[in-house]
PDB file of N, CA, C and O in Angstrom:
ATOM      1  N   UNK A   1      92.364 361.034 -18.091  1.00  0.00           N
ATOM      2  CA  UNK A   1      92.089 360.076 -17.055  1.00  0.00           C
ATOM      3  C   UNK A   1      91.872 360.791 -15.731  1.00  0.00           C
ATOM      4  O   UNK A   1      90.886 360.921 -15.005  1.00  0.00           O
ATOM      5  N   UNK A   2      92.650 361.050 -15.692  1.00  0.00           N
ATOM      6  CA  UNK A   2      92.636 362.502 -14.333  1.00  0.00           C
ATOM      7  C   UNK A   2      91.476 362.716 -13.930  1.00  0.00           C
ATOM      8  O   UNK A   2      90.849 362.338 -12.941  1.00  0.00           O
ATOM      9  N   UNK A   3      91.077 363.820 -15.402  1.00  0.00           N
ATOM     10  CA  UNK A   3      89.869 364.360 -15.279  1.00  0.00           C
ATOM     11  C   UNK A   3      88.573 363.634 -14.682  1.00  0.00           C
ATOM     12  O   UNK A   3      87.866 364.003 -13.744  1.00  0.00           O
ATOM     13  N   UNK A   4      88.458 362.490 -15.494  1.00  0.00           N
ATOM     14  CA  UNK A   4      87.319 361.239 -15.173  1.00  0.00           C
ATOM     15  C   UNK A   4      87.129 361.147 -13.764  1.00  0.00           C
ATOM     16  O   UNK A   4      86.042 361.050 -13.194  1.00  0.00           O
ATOM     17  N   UNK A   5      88.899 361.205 -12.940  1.00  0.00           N
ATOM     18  CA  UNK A   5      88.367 361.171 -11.070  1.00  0.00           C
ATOM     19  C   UNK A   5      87.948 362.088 -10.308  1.00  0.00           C
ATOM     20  O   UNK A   5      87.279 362.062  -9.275  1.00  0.00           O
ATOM     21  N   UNK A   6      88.681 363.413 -11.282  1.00  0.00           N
ATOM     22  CA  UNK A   6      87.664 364.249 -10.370  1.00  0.00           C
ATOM     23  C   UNK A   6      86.592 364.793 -10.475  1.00  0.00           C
ATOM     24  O   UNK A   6      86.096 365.590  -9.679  1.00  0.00           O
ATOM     25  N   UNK A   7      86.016 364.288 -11.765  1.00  0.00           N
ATOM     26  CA  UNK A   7      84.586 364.572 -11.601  1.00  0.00           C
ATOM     27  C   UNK A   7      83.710 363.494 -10.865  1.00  0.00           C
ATOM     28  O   UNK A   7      82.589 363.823 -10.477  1.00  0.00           O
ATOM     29  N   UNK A   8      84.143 362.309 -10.674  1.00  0.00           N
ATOM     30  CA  UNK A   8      83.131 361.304  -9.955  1.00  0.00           C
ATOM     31  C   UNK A   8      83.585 361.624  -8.907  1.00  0.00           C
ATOM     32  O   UNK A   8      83.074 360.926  -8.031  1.00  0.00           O
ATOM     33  N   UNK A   9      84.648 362.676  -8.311  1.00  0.00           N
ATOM     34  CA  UNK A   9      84.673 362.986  -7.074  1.00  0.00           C
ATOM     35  C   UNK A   9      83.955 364.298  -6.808  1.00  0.00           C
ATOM     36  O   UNK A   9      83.930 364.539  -5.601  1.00  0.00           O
ATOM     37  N   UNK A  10      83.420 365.133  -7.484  1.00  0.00           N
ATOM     38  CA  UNK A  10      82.880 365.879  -7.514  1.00  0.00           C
ATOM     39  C   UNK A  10      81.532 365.367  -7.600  1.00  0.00           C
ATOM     40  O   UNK A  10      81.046 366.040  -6.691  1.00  0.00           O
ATOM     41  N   UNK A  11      80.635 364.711  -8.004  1.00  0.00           N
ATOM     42  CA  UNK A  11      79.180 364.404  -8.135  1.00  0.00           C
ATOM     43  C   UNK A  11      79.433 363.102  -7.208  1.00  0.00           C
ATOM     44  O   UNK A  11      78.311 362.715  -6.884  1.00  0.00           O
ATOM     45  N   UNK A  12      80.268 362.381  -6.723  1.00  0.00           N
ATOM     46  CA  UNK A  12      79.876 361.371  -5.477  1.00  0.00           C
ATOM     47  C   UNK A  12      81.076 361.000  -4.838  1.00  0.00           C
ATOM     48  O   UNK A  12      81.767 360.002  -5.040  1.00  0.00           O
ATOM     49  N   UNK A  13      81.295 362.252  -3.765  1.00  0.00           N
ATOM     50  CA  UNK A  13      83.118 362.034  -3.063  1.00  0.00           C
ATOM     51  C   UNK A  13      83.353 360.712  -2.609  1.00  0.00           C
ATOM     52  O   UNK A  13      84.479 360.223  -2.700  1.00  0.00           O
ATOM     53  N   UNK A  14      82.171 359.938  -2.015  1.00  0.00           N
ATOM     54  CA  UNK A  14      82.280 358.690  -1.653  1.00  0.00           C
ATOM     55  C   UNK A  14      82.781 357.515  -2.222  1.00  0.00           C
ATOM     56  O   UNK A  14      83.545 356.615  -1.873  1.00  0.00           O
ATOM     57  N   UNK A  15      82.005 357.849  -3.368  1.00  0.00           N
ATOM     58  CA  UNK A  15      82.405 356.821  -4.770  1.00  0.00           C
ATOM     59  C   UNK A  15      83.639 356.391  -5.051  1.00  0.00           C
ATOM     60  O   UNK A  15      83.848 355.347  -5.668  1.00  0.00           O
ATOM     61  N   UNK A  16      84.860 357.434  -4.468  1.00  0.00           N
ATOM     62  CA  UNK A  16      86.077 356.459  -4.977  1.00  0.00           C
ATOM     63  C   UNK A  16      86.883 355.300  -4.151  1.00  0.00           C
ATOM     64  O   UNK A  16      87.949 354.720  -4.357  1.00  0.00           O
ATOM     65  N   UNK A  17      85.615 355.206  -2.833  1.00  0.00           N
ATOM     66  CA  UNK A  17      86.079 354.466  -1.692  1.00  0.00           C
ATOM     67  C   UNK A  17      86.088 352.881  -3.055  1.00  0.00           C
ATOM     68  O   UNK A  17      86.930 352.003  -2.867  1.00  0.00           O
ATOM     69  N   UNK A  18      85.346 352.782  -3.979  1.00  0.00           N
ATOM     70  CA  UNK A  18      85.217 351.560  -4.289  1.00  0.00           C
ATOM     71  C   UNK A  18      84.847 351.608  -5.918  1.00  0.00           C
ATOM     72  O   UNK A  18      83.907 351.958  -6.631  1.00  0.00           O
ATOM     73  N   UNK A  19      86.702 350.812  -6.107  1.00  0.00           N
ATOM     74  CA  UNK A  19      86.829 350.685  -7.623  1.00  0.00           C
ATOM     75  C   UNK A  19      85.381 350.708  -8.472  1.00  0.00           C
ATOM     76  O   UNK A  19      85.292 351.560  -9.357  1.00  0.00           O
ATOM     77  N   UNK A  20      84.286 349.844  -8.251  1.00  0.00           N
ATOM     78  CA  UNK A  20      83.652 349.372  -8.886  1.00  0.00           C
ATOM     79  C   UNK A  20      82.392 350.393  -9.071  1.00  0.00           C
ATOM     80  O   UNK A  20      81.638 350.225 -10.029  1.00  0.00           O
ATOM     81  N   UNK A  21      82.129 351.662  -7.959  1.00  0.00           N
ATOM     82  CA  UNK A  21      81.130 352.548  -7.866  1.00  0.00           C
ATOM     83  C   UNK A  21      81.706 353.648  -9.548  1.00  0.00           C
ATOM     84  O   UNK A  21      81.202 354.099 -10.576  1.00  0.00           O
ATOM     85  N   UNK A  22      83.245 353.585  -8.729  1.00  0.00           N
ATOM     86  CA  UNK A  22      83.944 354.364  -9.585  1.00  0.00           C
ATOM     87  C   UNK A  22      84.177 354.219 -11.360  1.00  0.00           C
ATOM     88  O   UNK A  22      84.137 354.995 -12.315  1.00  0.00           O
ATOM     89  N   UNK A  23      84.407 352.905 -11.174  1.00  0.00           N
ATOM     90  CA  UNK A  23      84.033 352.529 -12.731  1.00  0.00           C
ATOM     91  C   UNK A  23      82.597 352.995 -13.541  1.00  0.00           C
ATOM     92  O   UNK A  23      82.563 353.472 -14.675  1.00  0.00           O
ATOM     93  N   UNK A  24      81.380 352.720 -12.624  1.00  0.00           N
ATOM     94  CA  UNK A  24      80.438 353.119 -13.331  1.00  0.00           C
ATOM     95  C   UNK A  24      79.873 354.506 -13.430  1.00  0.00           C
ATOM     96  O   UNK A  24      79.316 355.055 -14.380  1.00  0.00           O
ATOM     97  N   UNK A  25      80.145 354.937 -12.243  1.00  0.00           N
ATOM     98  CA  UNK A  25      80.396 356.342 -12.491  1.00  0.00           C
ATOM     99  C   UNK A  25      81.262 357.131 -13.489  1.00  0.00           C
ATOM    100  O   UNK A  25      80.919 358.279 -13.769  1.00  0.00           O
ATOM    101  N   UNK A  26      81.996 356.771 -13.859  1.00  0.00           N
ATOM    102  CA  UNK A  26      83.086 357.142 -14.482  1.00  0.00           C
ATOM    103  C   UNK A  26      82.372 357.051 -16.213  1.00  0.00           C
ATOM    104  O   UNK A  26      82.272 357.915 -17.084  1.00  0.00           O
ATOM    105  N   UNK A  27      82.073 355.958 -16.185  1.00  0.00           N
ATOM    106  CA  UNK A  27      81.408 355.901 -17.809  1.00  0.00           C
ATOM    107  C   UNK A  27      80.082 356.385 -17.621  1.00  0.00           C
ATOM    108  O   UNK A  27      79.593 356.778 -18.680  1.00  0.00           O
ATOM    109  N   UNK A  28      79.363 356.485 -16.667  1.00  0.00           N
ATOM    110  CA  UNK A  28      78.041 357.407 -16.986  1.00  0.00           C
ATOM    111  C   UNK A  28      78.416 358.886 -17.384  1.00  0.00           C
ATOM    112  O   UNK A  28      77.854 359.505 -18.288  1.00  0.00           O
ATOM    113  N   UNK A  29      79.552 359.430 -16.509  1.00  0.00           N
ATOM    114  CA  UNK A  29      79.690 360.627 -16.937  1.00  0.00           C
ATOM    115  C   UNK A  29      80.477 361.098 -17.964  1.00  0.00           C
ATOM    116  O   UNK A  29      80.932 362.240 -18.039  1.00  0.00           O
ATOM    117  N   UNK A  30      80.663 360.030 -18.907  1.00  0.00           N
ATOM    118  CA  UNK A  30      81.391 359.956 -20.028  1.00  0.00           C
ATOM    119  C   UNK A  30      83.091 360.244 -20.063  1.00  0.00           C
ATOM    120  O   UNK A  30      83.509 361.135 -20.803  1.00  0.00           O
ATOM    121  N   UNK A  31      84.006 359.476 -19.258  1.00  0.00           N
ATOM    122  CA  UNK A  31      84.929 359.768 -19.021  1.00  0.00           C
ATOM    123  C   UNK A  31      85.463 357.532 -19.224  1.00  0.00           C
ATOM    124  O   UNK A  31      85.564 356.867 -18.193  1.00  0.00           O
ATOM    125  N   UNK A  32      85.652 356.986 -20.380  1.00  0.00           N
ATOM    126  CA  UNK A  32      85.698 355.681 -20.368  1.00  0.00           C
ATOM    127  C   UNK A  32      87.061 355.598 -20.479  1.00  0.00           C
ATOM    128  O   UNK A  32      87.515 354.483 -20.222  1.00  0.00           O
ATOM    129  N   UNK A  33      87.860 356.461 -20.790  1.00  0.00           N
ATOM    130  CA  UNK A  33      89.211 356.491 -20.980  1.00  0.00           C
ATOM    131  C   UNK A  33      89.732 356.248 -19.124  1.00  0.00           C
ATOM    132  O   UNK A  33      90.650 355.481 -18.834  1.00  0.00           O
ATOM    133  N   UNK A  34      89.042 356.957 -18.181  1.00  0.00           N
ATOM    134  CA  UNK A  34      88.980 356.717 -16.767  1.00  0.00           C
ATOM    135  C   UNK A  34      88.734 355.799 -16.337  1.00  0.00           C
ATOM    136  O   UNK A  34      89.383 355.454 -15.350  1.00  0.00           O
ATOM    137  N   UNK A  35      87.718 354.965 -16.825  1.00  0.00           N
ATOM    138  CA  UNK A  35      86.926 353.468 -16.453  1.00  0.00           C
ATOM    139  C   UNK A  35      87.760 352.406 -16.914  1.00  0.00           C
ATOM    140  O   UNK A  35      87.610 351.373 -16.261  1.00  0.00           O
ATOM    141  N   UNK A  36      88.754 352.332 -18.018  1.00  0.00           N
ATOM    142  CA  UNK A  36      89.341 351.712 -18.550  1.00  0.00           C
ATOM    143  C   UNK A  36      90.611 351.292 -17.820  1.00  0.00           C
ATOM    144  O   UNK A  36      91.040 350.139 -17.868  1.00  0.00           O
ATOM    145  N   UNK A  37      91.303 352.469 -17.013  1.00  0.00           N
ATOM    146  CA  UNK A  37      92.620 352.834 -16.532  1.00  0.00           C
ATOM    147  C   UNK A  37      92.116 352.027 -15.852  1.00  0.00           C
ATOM    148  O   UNK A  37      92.210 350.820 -16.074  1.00  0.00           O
ATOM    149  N   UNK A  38      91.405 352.593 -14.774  1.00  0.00           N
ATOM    150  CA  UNK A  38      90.869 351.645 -13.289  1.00  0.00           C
ATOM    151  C   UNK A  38      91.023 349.995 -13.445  1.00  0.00           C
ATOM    152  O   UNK A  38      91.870 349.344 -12.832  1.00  0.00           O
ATOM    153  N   UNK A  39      89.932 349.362 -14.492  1.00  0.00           N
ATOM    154  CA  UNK A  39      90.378 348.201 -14.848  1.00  0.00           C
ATOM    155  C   UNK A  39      91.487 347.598 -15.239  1.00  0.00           C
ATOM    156  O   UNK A  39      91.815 346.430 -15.027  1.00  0.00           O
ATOM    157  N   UNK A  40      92.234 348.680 -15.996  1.00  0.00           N
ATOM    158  CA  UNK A  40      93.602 347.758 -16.101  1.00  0.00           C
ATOM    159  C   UNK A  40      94.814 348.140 -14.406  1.00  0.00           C
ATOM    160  O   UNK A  40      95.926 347.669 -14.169  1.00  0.00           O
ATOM    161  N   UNK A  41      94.118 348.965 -13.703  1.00  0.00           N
ATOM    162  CA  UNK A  41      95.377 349.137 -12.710  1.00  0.00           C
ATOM    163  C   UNK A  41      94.816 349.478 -11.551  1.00  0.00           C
ATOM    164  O   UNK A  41      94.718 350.532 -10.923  1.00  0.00           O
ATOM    165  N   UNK A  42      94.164 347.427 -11.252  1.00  0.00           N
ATOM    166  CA  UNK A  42      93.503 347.287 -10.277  1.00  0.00           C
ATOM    167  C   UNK A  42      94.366 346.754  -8.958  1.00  0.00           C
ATOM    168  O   UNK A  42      94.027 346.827  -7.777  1.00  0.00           O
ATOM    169  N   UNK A  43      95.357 346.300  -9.415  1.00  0.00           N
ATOM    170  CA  UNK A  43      96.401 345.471  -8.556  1.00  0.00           C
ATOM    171  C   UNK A  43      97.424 346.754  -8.154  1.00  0.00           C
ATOM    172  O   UNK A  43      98.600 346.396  -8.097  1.00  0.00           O
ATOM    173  N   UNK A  44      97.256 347.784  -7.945  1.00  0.00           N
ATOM    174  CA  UNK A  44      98.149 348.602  -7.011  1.00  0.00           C
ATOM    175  C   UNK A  44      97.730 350.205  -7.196  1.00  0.00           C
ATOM    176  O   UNK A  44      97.423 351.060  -6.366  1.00  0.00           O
ATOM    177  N   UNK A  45      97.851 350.238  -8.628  1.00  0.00           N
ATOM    178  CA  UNK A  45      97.753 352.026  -8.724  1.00  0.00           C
ATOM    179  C   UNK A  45      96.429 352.521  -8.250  1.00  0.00           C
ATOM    180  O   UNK A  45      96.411 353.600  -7.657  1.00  0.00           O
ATOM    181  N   UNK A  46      95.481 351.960  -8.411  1.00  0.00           N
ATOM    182  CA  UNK A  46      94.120 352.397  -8.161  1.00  0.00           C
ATOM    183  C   UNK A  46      93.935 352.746  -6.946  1.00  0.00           C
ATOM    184  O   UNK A  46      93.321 353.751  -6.587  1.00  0.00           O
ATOM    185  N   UNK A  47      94.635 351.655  -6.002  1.00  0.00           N
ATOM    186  CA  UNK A  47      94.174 351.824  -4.342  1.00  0.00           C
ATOM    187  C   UNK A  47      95.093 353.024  -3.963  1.00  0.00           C
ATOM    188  O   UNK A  47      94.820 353.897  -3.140  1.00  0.00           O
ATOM    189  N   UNK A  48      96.298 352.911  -4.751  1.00  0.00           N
ATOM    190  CA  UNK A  48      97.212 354.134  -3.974  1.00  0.00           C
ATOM    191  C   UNK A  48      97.276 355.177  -4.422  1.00  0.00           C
ATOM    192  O   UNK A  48      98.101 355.928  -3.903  1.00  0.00           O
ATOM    193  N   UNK A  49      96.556 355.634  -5.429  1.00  0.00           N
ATOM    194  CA  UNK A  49      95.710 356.808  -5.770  1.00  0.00           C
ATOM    195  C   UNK A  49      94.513 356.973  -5.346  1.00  0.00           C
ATOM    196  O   UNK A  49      93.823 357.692  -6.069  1.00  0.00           O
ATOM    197  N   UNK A  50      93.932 356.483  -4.257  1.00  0.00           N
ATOM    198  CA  UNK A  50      92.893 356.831  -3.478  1.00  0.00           C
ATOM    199  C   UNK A  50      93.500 357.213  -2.674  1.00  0.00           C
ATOM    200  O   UNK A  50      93.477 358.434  -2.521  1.00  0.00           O
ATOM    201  N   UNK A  51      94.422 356.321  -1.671  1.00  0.00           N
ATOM    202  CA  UNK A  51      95.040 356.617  -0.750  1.00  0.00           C
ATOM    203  C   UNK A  51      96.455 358.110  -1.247  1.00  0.00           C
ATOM    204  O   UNK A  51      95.987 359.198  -0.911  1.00  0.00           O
ATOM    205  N   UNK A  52      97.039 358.172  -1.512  1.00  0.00           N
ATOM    206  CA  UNK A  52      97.674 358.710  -1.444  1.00  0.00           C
ATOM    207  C   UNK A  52      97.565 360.189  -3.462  1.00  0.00           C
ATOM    208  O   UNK A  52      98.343 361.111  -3.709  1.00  0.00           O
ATOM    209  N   UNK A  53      96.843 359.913  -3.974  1.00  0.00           N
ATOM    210  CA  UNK A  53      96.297 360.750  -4.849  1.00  0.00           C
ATOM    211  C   UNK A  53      96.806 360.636  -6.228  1.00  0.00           C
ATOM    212  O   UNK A  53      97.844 359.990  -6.370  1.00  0.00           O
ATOM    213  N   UNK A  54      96.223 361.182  -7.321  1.00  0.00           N
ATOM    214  CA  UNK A  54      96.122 360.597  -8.928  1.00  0.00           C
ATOM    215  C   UNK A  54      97.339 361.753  -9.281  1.00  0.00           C
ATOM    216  O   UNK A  54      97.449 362.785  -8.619  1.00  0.00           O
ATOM    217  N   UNK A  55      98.219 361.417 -10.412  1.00  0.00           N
ATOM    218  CA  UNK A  55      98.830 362.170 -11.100  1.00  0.00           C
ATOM    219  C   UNK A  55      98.766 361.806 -12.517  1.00  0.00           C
ATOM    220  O   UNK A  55      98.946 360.665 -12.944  1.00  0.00           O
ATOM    221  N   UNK A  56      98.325 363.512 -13.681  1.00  0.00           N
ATOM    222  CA  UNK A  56      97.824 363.413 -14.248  1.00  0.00           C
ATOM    223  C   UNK A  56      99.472 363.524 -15.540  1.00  0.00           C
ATOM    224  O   UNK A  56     100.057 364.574 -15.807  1.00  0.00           O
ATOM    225  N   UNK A  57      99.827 362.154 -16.082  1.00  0.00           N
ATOM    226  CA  UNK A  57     100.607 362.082 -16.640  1.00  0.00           C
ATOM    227  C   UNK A  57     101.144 362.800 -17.760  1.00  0.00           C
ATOM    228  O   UNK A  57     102.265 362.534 -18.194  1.00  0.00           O
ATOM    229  N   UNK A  58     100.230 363.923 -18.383  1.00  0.00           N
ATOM    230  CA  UNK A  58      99.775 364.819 -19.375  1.00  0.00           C
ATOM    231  C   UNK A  58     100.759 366.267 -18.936  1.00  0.00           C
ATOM    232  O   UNK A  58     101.564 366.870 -19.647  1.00  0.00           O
ATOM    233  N   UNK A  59     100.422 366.495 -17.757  1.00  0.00           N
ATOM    234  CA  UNK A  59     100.256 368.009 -17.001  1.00  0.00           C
ATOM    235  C   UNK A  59     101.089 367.480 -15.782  1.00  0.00           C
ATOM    236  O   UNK A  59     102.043 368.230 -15.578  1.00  0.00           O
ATOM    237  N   UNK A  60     101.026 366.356 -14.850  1.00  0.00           N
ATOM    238  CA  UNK A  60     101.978 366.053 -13.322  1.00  0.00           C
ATOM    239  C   UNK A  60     100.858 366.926 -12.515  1.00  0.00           C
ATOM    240  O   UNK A  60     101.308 367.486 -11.516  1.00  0.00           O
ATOM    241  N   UNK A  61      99.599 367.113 -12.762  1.00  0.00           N
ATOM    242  CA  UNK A  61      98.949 368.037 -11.943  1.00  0.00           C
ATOM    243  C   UNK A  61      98.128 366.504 -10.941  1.00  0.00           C
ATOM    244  O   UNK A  61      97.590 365.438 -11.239  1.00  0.00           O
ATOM    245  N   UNK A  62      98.376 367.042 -10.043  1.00  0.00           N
ATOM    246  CA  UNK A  62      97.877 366.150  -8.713  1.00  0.00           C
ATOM    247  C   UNK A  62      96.426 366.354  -8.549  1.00  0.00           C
ATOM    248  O   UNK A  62      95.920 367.462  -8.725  1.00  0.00           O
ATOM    249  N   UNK A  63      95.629 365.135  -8.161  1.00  0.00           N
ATOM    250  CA  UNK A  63      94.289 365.026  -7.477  1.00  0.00           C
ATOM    251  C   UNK A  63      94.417 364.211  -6.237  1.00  0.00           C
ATOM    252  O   UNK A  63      94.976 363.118  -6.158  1.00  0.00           O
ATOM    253  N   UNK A  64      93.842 364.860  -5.294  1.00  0.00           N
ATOM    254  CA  UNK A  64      94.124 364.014  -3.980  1.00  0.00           C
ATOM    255  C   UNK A  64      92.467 363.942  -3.526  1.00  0.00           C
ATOM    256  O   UNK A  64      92.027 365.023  -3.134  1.00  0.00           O
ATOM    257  N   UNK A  65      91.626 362.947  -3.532  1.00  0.00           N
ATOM    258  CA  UNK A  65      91.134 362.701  -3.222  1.00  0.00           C
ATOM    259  C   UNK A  65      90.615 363.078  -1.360  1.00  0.00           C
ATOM    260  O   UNK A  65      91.315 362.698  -0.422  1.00  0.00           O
ATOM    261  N   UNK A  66      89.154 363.950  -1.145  1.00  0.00           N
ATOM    262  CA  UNK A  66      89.500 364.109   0.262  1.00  0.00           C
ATOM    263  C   UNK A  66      88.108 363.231   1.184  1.00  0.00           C
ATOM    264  O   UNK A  66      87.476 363.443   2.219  1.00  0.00           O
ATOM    265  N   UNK A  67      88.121 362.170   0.094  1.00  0.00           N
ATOM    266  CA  UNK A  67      86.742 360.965   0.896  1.00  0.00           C
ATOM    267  C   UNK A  67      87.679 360.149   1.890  1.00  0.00           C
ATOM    268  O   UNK A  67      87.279 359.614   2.925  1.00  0.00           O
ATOM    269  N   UNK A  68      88.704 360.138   1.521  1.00  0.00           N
ATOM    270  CA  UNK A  68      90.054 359.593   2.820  1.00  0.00           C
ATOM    271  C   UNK A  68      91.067 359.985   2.756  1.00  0.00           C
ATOM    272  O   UNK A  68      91.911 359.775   1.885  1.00  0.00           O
ATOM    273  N   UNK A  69      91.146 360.811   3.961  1.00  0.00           N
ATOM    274  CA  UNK A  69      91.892 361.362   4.295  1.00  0.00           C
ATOM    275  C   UNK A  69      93.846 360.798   4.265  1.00  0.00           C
ATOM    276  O   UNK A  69      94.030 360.485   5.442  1.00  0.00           O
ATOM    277  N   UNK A  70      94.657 360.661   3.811  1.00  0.00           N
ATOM    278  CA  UNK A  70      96.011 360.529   3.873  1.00  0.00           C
ATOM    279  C   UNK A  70      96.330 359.916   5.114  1.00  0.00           C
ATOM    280  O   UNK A  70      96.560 360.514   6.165  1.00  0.00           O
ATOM    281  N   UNK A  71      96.329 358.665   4.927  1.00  0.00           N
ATOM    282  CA  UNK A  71      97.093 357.616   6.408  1.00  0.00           C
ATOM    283  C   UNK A  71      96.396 357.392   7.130  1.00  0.00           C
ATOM    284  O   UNK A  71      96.574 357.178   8.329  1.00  0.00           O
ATOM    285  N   UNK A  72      95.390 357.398   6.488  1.00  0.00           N
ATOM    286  CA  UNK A  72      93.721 357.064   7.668  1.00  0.00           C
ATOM    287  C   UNK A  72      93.513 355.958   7.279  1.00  0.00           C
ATOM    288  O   UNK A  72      93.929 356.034   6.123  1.00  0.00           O
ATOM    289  N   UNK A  73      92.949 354.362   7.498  1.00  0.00           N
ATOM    290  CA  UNK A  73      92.715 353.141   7.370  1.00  0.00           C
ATOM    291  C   UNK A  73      92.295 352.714   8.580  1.00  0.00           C
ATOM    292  O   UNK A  73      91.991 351.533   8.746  1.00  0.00           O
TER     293      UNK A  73
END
């Protein structure tokens, strides 16, 4: 799952401003296991892993997103 964000953050940093860019991005670049998460964990985890960054439950290895910056709104 991890993986899935940081590659749509890598080919469009912008993209994770908005669940829905991110979803389709996410399954174009063949990562649906990513697109899937998003949809089911739209009501909190999603936004605060933009905001505050993804942990990859596998490994605990962190992605912090840098299209927004930490406490910026």
């Amino acid at each position: 799952m991890w993986l899935g964000f940081h590659a749509v953050h890598t080919t469009a940093p912008t993209a994770l401003v908005s669940w829905i860019a991110t979803l389709q991005q996410a399954t174009d670049l063949g990562y649906p296991q990513t697109a899937e998460w998003i949809e089911a964990n739209l009501g909190g985890l999603y936004g605060a892993g933009v905001d505050r960054g993804f942990q990859a439950e596998e490994t605990g290895t962190v992605f912090i997103p840098t299209c927004c910056p930490v406490g910026i709104h």
